[in-house]
gemmi code that builds the backbone of each chain (N, CA, C; Angstrom):
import gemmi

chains = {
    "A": [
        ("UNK", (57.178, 56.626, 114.631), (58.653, 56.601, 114.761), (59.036, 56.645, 116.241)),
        ("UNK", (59.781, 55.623, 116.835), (60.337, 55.568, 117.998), (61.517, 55.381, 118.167)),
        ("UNK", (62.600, 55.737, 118.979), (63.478, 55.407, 119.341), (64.410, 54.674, 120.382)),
        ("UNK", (65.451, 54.157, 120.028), (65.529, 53.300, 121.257), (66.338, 54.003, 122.201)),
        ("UNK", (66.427, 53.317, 123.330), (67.218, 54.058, 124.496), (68.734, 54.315, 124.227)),
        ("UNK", (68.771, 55.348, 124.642), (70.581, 55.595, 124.718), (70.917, 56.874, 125.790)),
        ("UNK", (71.805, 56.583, 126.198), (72.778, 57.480, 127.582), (72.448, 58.816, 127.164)),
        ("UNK", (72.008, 59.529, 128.125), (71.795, 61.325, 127.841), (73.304, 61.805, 127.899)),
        ("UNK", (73.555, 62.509, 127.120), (74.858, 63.447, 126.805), (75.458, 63.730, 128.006)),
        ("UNK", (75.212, 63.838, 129.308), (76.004, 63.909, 130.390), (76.192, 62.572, 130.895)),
        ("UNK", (75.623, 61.800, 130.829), (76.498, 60.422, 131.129), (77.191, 59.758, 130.576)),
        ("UNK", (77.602, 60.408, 129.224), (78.085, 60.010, 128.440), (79.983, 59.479, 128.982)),
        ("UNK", (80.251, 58.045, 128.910), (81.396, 58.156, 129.808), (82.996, 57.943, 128.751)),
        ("UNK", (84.075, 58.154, 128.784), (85.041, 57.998, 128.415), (85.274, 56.821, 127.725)),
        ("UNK", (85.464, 55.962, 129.063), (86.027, 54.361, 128.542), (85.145, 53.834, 127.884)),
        ("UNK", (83.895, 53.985, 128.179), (83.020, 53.572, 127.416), (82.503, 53.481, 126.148)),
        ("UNK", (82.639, 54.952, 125.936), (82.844, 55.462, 124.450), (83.936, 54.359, 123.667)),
        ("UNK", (85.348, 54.789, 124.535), (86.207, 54.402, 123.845), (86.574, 52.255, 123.436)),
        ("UNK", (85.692, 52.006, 124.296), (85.136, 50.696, 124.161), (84.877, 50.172, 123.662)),
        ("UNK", (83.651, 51.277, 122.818), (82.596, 50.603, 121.716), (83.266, 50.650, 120.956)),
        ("UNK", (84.344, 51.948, 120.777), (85.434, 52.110, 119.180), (86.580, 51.110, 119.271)),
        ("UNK", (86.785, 50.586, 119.569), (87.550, 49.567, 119.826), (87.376, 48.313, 119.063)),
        ("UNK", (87.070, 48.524, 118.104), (86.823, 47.062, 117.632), (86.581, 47.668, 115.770)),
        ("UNK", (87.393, 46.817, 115.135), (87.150, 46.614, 113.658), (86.179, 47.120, 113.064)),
        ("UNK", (85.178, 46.161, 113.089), (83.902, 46.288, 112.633), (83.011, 47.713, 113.324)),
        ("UNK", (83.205, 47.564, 114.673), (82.535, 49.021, 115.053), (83.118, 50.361, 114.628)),
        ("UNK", (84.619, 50.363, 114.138), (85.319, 51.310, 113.825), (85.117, 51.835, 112.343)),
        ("UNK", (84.461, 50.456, 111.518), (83.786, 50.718, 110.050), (82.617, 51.547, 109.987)),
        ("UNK", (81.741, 50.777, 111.148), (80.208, 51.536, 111.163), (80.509, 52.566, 111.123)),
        ("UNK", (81.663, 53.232, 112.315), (81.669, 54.522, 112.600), (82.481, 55.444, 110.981)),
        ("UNK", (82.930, 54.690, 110.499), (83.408, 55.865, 109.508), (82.337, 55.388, 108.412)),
        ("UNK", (81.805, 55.158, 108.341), (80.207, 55.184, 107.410), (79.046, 55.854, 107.870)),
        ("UNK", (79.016, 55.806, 109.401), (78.418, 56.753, 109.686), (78.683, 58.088, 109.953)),
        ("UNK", (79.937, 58.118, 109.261), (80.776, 59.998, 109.611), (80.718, 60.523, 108.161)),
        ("UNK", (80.432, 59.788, 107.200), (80.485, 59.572, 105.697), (78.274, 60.168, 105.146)),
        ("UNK", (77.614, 59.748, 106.226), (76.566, 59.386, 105.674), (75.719, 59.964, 106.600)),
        ("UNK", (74.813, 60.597, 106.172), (74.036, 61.253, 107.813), (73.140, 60.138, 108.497)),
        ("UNK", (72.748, 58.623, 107.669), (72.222, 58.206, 108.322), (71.707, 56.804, 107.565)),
        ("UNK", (72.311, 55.757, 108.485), (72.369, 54.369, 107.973), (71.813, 53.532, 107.866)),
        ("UNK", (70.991, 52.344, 107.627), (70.278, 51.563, 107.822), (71.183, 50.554, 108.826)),
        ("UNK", (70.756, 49.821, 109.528), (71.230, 48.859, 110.429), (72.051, 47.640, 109.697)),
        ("UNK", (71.663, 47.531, 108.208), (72.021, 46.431, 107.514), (73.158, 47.330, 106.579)),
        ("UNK", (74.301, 47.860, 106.984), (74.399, 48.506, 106.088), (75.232, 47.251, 104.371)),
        ("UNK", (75.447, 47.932, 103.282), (76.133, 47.135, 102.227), (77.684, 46.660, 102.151)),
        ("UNK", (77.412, 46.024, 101.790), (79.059, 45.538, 101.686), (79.922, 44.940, 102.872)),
        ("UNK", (79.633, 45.189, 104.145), (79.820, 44.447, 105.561), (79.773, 43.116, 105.714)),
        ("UNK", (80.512, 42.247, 105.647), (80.610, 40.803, 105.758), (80.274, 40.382, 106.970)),
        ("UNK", (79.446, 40.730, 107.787), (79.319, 40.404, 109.184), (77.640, 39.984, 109.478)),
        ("UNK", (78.183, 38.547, 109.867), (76.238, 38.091, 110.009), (75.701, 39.351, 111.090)),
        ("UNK", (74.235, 39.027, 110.527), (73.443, 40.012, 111.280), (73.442, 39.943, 112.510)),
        ("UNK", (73.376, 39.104, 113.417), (73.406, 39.051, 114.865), (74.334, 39.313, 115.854)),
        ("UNK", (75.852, 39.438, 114.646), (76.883, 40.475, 115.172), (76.784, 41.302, 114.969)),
        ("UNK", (76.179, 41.594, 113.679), (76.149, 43.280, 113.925), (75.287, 43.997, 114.466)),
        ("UNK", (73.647, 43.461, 114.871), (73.065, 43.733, 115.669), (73.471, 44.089, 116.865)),
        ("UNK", (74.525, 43.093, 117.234), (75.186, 43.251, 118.433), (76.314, 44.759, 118.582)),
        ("UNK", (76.807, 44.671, 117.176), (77.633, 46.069, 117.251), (77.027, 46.945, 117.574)),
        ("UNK", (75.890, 47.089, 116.712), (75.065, 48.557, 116.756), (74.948, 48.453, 118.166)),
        ("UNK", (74.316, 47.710, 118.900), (73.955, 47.574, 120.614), (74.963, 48.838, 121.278)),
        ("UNK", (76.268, 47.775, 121.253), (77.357, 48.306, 121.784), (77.754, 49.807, 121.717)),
        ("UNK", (77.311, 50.375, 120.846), (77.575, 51.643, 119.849), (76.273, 52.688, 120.383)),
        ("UNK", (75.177, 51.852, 120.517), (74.313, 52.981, 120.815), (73.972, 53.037, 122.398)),
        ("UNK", (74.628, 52.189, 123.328), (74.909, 51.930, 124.695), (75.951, 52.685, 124.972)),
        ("UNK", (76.562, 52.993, 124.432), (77.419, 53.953, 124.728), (77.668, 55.383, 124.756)),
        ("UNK", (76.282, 55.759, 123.799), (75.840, 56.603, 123.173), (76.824, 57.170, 122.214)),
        ("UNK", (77.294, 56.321, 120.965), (78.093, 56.871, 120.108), (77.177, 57.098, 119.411)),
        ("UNK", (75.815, 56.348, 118.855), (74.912, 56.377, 118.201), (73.169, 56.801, 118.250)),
        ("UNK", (72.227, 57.116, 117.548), (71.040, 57.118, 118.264), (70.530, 56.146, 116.938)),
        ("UNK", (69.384, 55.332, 117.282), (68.471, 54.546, 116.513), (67.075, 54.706, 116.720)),
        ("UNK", (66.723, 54.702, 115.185), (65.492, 55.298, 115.584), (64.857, 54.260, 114.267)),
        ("UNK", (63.432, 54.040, 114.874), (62.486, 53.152, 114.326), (61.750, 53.826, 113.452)),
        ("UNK", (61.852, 53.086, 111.850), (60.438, 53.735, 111.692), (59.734, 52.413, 110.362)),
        ("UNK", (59.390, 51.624, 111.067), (58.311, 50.883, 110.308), (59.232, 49.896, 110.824)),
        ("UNK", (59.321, 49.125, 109.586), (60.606, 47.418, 110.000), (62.071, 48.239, 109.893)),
        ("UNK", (62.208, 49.681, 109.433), (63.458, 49.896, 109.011), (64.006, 50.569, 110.947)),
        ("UNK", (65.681, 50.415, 111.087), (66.060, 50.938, 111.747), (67.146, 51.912, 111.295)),
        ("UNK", (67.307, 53.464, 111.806), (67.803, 54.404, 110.839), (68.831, 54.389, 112.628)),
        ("UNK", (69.887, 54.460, 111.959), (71.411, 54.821, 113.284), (71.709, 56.247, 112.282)),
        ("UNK", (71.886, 57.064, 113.619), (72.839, 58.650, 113.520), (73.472, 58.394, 114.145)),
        ("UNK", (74.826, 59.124, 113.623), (76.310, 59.219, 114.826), (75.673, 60.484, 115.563)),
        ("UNK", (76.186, 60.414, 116.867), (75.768, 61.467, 118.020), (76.938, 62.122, 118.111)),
        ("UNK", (77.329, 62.684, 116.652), (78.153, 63.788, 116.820), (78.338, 64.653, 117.276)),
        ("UNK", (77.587, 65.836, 117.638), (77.473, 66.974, 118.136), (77.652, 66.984, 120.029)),
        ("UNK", (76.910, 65.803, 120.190), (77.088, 65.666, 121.610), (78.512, 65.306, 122.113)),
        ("UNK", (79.467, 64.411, 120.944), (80.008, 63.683, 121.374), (81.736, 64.742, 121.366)),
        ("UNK", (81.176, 65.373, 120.191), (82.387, 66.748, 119.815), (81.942, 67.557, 121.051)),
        ("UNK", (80.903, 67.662, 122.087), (80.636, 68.401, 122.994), (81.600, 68.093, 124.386)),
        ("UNK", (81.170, 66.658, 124.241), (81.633, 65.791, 125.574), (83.144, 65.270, 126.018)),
        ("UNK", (83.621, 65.351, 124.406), (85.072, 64.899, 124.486), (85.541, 65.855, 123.147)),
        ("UNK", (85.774, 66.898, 123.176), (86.339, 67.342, 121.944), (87.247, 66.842, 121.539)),
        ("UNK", (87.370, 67.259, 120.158), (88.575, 66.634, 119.203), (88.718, 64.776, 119.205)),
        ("UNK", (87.870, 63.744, 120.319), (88.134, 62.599, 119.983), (87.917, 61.978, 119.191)),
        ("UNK", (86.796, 62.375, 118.312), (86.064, 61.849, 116.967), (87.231, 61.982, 115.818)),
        ("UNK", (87.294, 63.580, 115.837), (88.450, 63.342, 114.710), (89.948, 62.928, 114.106)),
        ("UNK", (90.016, 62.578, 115.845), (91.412, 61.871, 115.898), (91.151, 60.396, 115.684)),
        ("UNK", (89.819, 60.137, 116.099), (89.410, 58.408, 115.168), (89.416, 58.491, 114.050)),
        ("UNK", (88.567, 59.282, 113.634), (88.419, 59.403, 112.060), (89.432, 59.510, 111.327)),
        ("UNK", (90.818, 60.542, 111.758), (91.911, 60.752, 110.954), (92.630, 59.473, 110.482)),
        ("UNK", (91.787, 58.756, 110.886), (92.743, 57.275, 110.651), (92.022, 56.623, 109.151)),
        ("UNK", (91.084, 56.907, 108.383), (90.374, 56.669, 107.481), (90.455, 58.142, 106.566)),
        ("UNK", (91.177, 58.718, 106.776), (91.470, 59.943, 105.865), (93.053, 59.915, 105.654)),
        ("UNK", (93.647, 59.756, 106.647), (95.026, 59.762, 106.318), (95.495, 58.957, 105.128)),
        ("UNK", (96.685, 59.393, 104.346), (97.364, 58.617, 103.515), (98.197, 57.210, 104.176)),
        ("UNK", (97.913, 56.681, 105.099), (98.866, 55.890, 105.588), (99.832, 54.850, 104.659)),
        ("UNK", (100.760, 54.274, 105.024), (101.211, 53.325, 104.337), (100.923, 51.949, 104.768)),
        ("UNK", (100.176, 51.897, 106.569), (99.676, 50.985, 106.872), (98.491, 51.061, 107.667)),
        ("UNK", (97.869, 52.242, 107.570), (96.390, 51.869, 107.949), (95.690, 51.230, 107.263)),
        ("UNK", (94.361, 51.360, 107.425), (93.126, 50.220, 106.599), (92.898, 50.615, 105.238)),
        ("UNK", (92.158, 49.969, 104.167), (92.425, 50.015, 102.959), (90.967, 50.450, 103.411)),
        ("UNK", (90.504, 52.129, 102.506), (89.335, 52.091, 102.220), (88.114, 51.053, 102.267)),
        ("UNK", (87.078, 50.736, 102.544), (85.985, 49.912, 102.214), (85.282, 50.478, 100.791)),
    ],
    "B": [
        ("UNK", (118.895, 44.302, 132.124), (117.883, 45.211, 131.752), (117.443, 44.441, 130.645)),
        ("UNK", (116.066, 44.256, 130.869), (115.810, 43.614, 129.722), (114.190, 44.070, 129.088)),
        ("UNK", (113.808, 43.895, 128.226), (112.090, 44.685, 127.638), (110.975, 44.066, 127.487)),
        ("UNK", (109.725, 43.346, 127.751), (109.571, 42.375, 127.315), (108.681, 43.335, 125.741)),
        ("UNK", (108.302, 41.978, 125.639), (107.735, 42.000, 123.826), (106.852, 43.222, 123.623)),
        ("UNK", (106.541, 44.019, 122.544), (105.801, 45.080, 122.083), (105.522, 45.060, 120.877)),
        ("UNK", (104.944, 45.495, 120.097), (104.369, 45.318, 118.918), (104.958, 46.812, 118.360)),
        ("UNK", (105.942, 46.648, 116.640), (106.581, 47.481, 115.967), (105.779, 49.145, 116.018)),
        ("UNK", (106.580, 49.712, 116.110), (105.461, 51.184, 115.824), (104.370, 50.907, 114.153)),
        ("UNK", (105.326, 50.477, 113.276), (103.885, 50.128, 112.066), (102.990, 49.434, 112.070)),
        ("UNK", (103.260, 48.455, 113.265), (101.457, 47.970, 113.600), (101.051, 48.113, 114.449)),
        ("UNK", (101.286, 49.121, 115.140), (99.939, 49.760, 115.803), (98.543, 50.172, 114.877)),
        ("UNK", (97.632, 49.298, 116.063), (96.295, 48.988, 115.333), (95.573, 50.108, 115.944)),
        ("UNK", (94.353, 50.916, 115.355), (93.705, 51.219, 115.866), (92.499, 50.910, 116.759)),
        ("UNK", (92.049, 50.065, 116.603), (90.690, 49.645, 117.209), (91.382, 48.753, 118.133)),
        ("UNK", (92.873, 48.109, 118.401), (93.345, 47.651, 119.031), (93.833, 48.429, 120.728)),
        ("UNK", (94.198, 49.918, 119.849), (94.646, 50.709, 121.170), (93.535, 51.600, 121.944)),
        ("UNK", (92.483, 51.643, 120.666), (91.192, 51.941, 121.366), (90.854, 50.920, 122.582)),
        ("UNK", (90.487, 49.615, 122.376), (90.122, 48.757, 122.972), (91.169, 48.611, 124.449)),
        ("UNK", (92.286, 48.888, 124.105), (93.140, 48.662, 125.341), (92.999, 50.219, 126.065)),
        ("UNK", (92.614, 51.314, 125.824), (92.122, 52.573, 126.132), (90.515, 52.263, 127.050)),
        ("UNK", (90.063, 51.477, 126.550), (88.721, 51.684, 126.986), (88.202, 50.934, 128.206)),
        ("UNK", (88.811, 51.128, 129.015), (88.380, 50.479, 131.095), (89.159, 51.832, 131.358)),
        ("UNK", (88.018, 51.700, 132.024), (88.266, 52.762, 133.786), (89.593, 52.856, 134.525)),
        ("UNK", (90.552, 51.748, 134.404), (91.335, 51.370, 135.722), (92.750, 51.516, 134.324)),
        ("UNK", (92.155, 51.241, 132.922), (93.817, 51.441, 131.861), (93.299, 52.939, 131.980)),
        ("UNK", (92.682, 53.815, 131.851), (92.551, 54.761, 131.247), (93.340, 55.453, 132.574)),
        ("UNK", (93.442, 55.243, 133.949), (93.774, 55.876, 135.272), (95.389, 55.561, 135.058)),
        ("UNK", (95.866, 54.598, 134.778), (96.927, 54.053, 134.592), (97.680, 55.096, 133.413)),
        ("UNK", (97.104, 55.356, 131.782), (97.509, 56.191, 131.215), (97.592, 57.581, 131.526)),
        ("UNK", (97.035, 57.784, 132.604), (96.648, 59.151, 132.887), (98.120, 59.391, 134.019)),
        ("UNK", (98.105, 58.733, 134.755), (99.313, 58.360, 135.332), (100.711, 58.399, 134.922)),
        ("UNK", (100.599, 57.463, 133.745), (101.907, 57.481, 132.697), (102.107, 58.794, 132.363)),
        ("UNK", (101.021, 59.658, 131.855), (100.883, 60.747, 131.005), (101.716, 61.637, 131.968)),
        ("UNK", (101.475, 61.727, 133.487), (102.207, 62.853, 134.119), (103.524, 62.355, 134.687)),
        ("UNK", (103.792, 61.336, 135.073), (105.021, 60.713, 135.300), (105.769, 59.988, 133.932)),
        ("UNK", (106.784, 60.258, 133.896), (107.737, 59.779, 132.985), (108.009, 58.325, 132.933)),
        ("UNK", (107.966, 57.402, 133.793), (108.023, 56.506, 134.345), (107.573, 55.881, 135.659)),
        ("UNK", (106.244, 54.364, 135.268), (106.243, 54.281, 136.702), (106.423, 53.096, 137.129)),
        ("UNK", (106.278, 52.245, 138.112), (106.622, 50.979, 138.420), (105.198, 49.779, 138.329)),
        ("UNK", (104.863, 49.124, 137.763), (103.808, 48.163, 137.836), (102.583, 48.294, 138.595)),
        ("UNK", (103.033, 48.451, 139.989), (102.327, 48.678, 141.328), (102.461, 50.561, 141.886)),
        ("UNK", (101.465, 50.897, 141.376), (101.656, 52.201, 141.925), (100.565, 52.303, 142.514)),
        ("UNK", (100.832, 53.461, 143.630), (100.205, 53.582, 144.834), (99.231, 54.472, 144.544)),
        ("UNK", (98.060, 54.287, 145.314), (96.575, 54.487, 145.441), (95.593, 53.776, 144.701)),
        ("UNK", (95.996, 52.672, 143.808), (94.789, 51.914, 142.978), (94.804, 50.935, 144.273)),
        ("UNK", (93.340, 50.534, 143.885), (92.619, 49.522, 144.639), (92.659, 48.794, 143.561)),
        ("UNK", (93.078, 48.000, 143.027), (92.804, 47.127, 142.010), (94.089, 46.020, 142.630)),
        ("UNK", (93.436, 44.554, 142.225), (94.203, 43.254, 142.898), (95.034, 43.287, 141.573)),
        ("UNK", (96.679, 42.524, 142.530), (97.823, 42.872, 141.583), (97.740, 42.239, 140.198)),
        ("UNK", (97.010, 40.578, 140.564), (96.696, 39.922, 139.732), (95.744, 41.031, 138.241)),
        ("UNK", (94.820, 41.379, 138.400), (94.223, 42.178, 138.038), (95.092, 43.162, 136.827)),
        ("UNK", (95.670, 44.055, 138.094), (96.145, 45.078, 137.138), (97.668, 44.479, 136.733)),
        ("UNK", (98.185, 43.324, 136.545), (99.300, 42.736, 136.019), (98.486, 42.574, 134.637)),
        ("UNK", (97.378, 41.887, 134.379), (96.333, 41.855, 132.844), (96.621, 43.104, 132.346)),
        ("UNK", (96.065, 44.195, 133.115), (95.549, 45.721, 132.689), (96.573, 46.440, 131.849)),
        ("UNK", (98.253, 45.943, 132.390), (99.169, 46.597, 131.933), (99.595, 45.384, 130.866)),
        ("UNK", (99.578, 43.922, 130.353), (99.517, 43.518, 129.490), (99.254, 43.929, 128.458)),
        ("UNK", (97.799, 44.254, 128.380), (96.798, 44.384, 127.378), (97.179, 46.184, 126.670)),
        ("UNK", (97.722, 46.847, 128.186), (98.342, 48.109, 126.966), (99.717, 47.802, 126.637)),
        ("UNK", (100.476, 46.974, 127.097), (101.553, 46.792, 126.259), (101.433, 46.308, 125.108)),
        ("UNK", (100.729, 45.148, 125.052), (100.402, 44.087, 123.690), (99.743, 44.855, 123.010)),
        ("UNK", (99.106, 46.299, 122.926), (98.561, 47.162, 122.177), (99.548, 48.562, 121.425)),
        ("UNK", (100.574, 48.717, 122.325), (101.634, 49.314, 121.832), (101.469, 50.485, 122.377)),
        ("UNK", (100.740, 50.751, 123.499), (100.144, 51.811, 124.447), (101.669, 51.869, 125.443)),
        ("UNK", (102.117, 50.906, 126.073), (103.345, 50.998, 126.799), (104.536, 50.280, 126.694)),
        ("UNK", (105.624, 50.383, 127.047), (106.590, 49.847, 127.367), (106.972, 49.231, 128.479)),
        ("UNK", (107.182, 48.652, 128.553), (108.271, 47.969, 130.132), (109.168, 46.818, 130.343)),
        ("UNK", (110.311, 47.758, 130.829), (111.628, 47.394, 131.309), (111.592, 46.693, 132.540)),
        ("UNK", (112.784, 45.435, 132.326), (112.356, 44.581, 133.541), (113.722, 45.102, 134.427)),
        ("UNK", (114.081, 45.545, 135.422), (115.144, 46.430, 135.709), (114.924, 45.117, 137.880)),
        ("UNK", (116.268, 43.977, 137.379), (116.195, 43.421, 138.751), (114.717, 42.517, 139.023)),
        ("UNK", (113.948, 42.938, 140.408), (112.920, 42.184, 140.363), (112.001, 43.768, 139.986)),
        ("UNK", (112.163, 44.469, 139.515), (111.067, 45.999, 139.681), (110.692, 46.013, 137.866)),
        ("UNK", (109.606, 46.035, 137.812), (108.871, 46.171, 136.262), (108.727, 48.051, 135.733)),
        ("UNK", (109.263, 48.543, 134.895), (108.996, 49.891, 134.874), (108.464, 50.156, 133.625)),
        ("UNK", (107.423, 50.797, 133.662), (106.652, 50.937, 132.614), (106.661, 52.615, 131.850)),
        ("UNK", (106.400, 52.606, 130.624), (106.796, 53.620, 129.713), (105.638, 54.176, 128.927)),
        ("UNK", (105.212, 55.354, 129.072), (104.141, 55.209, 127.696), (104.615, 55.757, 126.626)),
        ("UNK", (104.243, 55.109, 125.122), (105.170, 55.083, 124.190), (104.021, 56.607, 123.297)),
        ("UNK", (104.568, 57.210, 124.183), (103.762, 58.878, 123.596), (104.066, 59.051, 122.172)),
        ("UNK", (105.687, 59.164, 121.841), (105.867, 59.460, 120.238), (105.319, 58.378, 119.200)),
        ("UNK", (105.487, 57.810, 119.663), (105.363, 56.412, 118.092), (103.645, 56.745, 118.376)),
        ("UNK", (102.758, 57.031, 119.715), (101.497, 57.168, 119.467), (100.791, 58.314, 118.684)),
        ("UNK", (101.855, 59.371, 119.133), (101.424, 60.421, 118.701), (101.479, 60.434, 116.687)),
        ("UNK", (102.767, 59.912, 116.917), (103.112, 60.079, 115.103), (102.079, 58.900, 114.307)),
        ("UNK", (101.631, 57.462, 114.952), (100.811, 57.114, 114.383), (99.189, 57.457, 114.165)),
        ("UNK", (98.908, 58.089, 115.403), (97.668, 58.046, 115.570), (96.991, 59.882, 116.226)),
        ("UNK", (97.900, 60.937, 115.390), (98.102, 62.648, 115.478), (96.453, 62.606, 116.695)),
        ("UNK", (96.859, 63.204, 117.345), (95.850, 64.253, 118.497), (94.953, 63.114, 118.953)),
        ("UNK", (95.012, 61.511, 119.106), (94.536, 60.976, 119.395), (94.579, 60.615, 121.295)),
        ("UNK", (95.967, 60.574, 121.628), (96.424, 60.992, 123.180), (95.905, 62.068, 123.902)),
        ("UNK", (96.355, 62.821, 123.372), (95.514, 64.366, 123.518), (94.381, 64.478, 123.448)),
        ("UNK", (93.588, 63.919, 122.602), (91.827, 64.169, 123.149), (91.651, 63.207, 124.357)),
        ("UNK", (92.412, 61.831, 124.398), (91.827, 61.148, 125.874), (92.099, 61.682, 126.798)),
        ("UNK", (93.553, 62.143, 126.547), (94.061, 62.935, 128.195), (93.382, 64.307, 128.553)),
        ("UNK", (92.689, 65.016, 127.581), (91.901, 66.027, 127.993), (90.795, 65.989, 129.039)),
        ("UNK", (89.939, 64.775, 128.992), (89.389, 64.496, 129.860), (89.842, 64.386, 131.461)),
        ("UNK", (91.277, 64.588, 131.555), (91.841, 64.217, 132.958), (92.193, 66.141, 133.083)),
        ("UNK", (92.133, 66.417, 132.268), (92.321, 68.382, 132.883), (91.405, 69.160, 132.704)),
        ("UNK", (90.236, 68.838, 131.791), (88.916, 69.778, 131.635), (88.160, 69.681, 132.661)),
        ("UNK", (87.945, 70.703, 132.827), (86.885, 70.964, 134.598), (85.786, 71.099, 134.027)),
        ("UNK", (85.776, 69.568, 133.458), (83.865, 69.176, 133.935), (83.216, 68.801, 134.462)),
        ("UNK", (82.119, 69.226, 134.223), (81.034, 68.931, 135.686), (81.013, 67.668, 135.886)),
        ("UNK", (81.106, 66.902, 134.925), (80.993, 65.204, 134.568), (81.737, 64.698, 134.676)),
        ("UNK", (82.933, 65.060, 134.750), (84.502, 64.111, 134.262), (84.675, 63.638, 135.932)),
        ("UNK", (85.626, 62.266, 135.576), (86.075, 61.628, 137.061), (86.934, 62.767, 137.517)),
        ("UNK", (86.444, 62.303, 138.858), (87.446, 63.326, 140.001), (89.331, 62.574, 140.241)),
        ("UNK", (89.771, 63.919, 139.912), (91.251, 63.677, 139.769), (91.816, 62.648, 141.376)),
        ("UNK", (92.468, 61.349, 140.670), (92.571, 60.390, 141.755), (93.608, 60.712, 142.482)),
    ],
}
model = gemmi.Model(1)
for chain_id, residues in chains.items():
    chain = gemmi.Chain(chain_id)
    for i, (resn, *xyz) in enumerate(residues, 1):
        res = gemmi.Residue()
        res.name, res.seqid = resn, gemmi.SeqId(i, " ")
        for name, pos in zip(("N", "CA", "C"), xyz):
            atom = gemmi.Atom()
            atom.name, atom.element = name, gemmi.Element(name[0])
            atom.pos, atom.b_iso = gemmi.Position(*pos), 0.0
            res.add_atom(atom)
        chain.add_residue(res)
    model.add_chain(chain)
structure = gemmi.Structure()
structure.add_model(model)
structure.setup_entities()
């Protein structure tokens, strides 16, 4: 089991973070991975060819929102929660509140 | 006095205002807004070309991050704190924390 590279918890930077969350599809991963302790790279139901989402995960674990870790052909992504509730408190759950809230026009469940 | 275009408080997107949140030079700019009530297009001490940060403040208007009034030839810009706050609860507040927590890591106050 190996893992791939990602930013140590003190370099962890703002915009950057807030970068990777910035986007649709990366904003799904992330509430599946706040849902799930731990995902396969392919996850179900995601309409997004693989080589974008390869590319998401990239983005996501370059930023260190994520860690990936190898183990055989499978790739397993964790959200780097703990670091990330360390580094920026409260920003996670003010993303997240957006997939819990009752809205009348946020996103429709997946 | 006139406003240019902004997007309704009910569609404010998330991964939209993330994305317009996430550079170095919008995030200095909100941080800015955050302590001044109002500021003018061109404010003093960025190094950034006007061309440049004329995009920078686009991209948070067209996100619903700011306002601005065209007042003569002077552009004055607004950050639209309530409609952010009520759409998107403690989400302002965790970015702007990063501009008052004395961390060892965080950018040095500009």
């Amino acid at each position: 089991m190996r893992a791939l590279p990602q930013p140590q918890p003190e370099d962890l930077d703002l915009a950057t973070v807030l970068h990777a969350l910035g986007d649709p599809v990366r904003l799904e991963l992330l509430r599946r991975l706040a849902a799930d302790s731990e995902t396969t790279c392919s996850p179900e139901g995601l309409t997004v060819p693989r080589s974008t989402l390869s590319n998401h995960w990239r983005i996501l674990r370059e930023a260190g929102v994520t860690s990936t870790r190898i183990s055989g052909k499978t790739r397993l992504v964790t959200l780097r929660r703990d670091e990330l509730d360390a580094r920026f408190p409260r920003l996670l759950d003010a993303v997240l509140d957006e997939f819990t809230r009752p809205a009348a026009n946020g996103p429709a469940p997946a």
